[in-house]
Structure formats: structure tokens, C-alpha cells
C-alpha positions in Angstrom: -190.0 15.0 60.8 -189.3 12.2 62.4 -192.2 9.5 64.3 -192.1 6.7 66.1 -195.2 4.4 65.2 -195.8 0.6 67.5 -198.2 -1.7 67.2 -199.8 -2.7 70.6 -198.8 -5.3 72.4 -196.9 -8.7 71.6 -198.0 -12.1 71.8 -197.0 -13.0 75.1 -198.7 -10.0 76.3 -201.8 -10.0 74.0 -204.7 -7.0 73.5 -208.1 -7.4 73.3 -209.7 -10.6 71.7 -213.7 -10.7 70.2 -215.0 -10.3 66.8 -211.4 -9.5 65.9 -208.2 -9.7 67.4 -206.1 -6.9 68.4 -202.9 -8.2 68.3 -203.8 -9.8 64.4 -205.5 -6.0 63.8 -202.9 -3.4 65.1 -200.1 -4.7 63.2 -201.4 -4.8 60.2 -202.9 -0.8 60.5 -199.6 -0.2 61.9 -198.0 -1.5 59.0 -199.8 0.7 56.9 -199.6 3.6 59.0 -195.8 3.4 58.2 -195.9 2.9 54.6 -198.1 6.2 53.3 -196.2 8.3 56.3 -192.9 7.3 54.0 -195.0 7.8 50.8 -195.2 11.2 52.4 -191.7 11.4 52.7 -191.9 10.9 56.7 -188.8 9.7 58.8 -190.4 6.4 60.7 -189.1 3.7 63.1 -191.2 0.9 63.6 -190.8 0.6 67.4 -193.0 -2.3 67.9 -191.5 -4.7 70.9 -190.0 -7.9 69.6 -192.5 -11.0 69.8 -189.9 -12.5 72.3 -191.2 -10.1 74.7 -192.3 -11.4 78.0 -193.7 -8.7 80.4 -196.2 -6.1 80.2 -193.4 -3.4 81.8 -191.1 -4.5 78.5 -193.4 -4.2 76.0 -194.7 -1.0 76.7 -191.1 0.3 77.6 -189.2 -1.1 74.2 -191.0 1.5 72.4 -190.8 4.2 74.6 -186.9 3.9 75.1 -186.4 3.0 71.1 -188.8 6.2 70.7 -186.9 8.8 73.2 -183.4 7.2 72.0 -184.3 7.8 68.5 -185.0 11.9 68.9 -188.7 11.3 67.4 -191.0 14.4 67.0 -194.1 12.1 67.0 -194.9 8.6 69.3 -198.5 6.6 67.6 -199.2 3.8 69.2 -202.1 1.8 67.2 -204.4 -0.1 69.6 -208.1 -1.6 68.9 -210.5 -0.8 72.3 -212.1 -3.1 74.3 -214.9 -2.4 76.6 -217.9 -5.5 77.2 -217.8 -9.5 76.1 -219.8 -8.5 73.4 -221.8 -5.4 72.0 -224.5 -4.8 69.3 -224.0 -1.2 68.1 -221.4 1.4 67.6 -218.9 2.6 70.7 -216.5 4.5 68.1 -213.2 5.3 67.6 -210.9 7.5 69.8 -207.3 9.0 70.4 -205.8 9.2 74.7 -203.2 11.8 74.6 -201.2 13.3 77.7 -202.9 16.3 76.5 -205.4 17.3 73.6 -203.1 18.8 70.4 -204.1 19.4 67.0 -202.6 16.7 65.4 -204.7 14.4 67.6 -207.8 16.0 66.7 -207.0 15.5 62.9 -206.3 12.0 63.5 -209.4 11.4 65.5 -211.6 13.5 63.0 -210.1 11.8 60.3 -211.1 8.7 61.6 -214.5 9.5 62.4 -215.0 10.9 58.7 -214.7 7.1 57.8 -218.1 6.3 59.4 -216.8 5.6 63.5 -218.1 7.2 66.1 -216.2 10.0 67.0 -215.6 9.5 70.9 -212.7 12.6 70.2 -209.6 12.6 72.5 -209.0 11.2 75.6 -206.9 12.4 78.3 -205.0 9.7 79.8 -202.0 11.1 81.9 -201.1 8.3 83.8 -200.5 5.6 80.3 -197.0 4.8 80.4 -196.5 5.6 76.9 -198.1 9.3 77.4 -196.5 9.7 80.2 -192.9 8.5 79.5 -192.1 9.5 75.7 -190.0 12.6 75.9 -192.2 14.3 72.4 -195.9 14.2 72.4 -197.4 11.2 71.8 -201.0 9.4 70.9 -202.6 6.0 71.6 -204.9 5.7 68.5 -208.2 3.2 69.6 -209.1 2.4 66.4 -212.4 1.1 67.4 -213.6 -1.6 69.7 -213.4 -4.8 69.1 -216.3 -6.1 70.7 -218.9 -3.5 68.7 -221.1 -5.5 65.5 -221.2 -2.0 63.9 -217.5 -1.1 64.5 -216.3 -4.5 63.6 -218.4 -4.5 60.6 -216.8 -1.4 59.2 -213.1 -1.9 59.8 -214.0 -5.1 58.0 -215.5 -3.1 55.4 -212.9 -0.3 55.3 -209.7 -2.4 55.6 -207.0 -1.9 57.6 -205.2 -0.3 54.3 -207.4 2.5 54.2 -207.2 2.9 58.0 -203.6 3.3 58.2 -203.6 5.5 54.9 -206.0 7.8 57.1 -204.2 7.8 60.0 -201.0 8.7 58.2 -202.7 11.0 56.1 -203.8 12.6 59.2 -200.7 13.2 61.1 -199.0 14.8 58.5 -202.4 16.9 57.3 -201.8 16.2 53.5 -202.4 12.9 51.3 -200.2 10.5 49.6 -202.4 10.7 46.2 -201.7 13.8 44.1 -204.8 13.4 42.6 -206.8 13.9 45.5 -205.1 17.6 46.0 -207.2 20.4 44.8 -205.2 21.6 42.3 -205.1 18.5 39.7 -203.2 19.7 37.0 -202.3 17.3 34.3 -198.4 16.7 33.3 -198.6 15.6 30.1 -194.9 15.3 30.3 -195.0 12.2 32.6 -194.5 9.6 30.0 -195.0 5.6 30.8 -193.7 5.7 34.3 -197.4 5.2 35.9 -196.1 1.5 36.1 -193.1 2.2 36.8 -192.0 1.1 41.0 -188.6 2.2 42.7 -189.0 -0.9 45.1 -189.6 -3.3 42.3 -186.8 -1.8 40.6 -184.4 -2.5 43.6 -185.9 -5.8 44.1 -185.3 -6.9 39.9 -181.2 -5.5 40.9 -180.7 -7.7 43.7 -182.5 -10.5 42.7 -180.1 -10.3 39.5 -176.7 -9.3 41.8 -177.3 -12.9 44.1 -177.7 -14.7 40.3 -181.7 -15.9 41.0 -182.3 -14.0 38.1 -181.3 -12.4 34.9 -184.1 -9.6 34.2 -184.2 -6.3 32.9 -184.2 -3.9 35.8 -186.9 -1.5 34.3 -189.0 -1.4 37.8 -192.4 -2.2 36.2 -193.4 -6.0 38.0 -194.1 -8.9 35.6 -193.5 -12.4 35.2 -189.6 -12.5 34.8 -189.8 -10.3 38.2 -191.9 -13.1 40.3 -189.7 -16.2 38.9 -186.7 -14.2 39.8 -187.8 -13.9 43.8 -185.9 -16.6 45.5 -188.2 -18.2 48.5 -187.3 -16.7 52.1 -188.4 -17.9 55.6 -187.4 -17.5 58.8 -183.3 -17.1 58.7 -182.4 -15.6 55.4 -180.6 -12.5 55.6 -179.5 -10.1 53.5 -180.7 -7.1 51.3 -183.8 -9.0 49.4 -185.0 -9.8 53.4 -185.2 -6.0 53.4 -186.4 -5.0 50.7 -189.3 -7.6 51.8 -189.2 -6.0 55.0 -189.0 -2.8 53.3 -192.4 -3.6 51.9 -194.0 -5.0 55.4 -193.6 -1.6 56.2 -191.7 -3.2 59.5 -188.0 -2.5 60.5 -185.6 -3.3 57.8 -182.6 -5.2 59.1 -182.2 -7.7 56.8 -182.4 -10.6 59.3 -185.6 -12.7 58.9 -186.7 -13.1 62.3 -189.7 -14.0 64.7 -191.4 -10.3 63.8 -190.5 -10.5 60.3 -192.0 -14.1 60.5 -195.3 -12.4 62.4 -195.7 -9.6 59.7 -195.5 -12.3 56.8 -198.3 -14.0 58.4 -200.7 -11.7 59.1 -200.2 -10.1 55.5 -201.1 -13.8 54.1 -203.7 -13.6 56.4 -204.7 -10.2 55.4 -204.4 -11.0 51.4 -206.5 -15.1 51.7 -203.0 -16.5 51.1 -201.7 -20.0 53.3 -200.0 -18.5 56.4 -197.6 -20.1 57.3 -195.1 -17.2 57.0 -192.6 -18.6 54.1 -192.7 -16.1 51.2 -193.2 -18.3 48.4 -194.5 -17.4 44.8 -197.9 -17.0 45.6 -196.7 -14.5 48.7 -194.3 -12.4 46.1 -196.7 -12.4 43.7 -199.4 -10.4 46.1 -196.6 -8.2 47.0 -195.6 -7.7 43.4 -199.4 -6.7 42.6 -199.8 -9.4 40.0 
């Protein structure tokens, strides 16, 4: 399967703006919608616009076309809604669709099961990205950003185990084996509990460009976060993906103005200083030390 996932809006064309920002908020869910639907072994193409986007007609068209071009089964689009200046209460969380399909309903259910008001799906034919991707397609509102109550539990949820619903959602299973109702122990899966493909690829490049001189054994430790070279905006090459890779953004290699934006709000996100160079303190967060 095959799904197209954007984050709303860029900053020259920015969202809603309250108790949180949309803009801040969408890309980091989106972020994490991506990684758990490739935990669950789920083609995606991040086909969130460039920040160099200047026009409303371009932003909502890049993803569209990238979307359509692609051949995707699925279009998400991840938006936070916006209603009044200000709001004391609950308004919910809700999914417009060009027309109401079970995967929606999961994803809006889903959602709901988190605590939000379910406002269930909404019919919106005449969205441009409802009514101009080519597969069917959802707008997910993940609440608004104006609400105390709704703000206060996105707060309290985190975006993480937003997107990880979401994700979970569209593809109706969950990326934790444990959770599945069968939990039989395999007492033949030895020390590998540590043990993290990404890392492992990271410790091999970091060793091929000569930053380091480690054991490539894919478990993260100190040897692992001396031996990540500092990147900002310009670097290229395969260590740019793999941090891209992690961002859960698209992986080119080239360390541009959205890689730039992604680094930021994940230092945001994780209390580090954003200023969207990933330095030790940023690779150690994404090392998980």
C-alpha cells in the first residue's frame, strides 16, 4: 500500500494560530504519522509543500500533484481546526472526506478513543485536496486549536501518540506486537531488544566518511553519539538522510529549508535549543540517550 501523508500548510501560507500553532503542530503529528505507518511496513511519501512556498493554490496543489504522480492508494492530510478567538471547552476532533469510508471512520474513532470529542466525518466536496487527489483522501482536524480542553489534551497526549493513532488507524493494526491479542513469548529472541537497524546504518556511515571508528552492532551508546559529525543547513549526503530518515520527512540527502523546519520543531518538541543545527545534544535525543 502505498499513502501520501502532508502536513498543512507552509509558513508563508500559515494555519490556525491560538493556544498552539498549527503550522508548529501538524508537522510534527505528520512526522509521526509517517514513521509508525513505515514501522508497519507502509510505502509513504511525505508530500508536504516546500517552505519556499508562496501561494495558497501551490501549497495545496504540491501535494496533490506529488500525491496523483506518485500512484498513492491513500492522501492524509494533518490539519489542527480553528473555529472562534478563543474557547473554554471541548469542540473535538474530526476527519472531511469527499465521501465517508471506513478507513476514515477508524481514524476518527481512533482519535476520539484518546479522549476528543468525536465530531465523526465530515463531508467536504468542494476542498481541493478531496476533490482533486485521483485515490480517496482525508483531511484529519486533529482538534481545534482555540479549545482549553482540546489543547490541554494534545498537550497531554503528545503529538507521538497522536500520529501513532492515526497510523495505527489507517492501516487497522498496531506497530507494538505486544499490544496484539495473541502475546506469545519467543524465548528464542536473544539480546536484540536493543538492538536498532537505523542506528546500525548510522554507526556504518559515520565509520565509511572516517568521523568514527565504532563497532557497528546497532545498539546506541556513547562511541555512537561522538561519532555523529554536526550537520546544518547544506550538508548532503547519506548521514543527512539517515537524519532525515529519522524526521520521518523526505529523505534526499540535501539539508534544506524543510529539513532545517523539521529539526527545529523536533528541538522544540524534545526542550532542546532550536536553532535547527544538529549538534550533540540534538543526536543524542535522536539516539535515545
Amino acid at each position: 500500500m502505498k499513502i501520501a501523508v502532508r502536513g498543512g500548510h507552509c509558513p508563508n501560507v500559515p494555519g490556525s494560530s491560538a493556544l498552539i500553532d498549527e503550522l508548529t503542530e501538524d508537522r510534527l503529528v505528520k512526522n509521526a504519522v509517517i514513521k509508525y505507518l513505515k514501522q508497519l511496513g507502509i510505502n509513504v511519501l511525505d508530500v508536504t509543500p516546500p517552505d519556499t512556498t508562496s501561494t495558497s493554490s501551490s501549497d495545496l496543489s504540491y501535494g496533490v500533484n506529488e500525491a496523483n504522480n506518485w500512484g498513492a492508494d491513500l492522501f492524509v492530510s494533518i490539519h489542527f481546526n480553528n473555529a472562534y478567538s478563543s474557547y473554554n471547552g471541548a469542540l473535538g476532533t474530526e476527519v472531511c472526506v469527499y465521501s465517508e469510508y471506513d478507513t476514515a471512520k477508524r481514524v476518527v474513532n481512533k482519535m476520539a478513543s484518546l479522549g476528543f470529542k468525536n465530531r465523526g466525518q465530515k463531508v467536504r466536496t468542494g476542498l481541493y485536496e478531496l476533490r482533486h487527489t485521483s485515490m480517496k483522501s482525508m483531511i484529519v482536524e486533529v482538534c481545534f486549536v482555540e479549545a482549553t480542553e482540546d489543547v490541554a489534551l494534545y498537550k497531554k497526549l503528545g503529538y507521538d501518540k497522536i500520529g501513532k493513532t492515526i497510523a495505527e488507524a489507517i492501516v487497522n493494526s498496531s506497530t507494538n506486537s505486544t499490544d496484539s491479542t495473541t502475546p506469545e513469548p519467543t524465548p528464542s529472541s536473544p539480546p536484540t531488544t536493543n538492538y536498532d537497524s537505523w542506528v546500525a546504518r548510522l554507526q556504518e556511515e559515520c565509520n565509511k566518511q572516517g568521523f568514527s571508528n565504532q563497532k557497528v552492532d546497532g545498539i546506541a551508546g556513547p562511541n555512537t553519539l561522538n561519532g555523529c559529525p554536526m550537520l546544518k543547513q547544506g550538508a548532503r549526503g547519506n548521514i543527512t538522510k539517515l537524519l532525515q530518515e529519522k524526521l520521518g520527512i523526505s529523505a534526499d540527502g540535501i539539508f534544506g529549508a524543510n529539513t532545517k523546519a523539521a529539526v527545529i520543531s523536533y528541538q522544540k518538541a524534545n526542550g532542546l535549543s532550536a536553532d535547527g543545527i544538529v549538534g550533540p545534544n540534538t543526536w543524542k535525543k535522536l539516539l535515545g540517550l
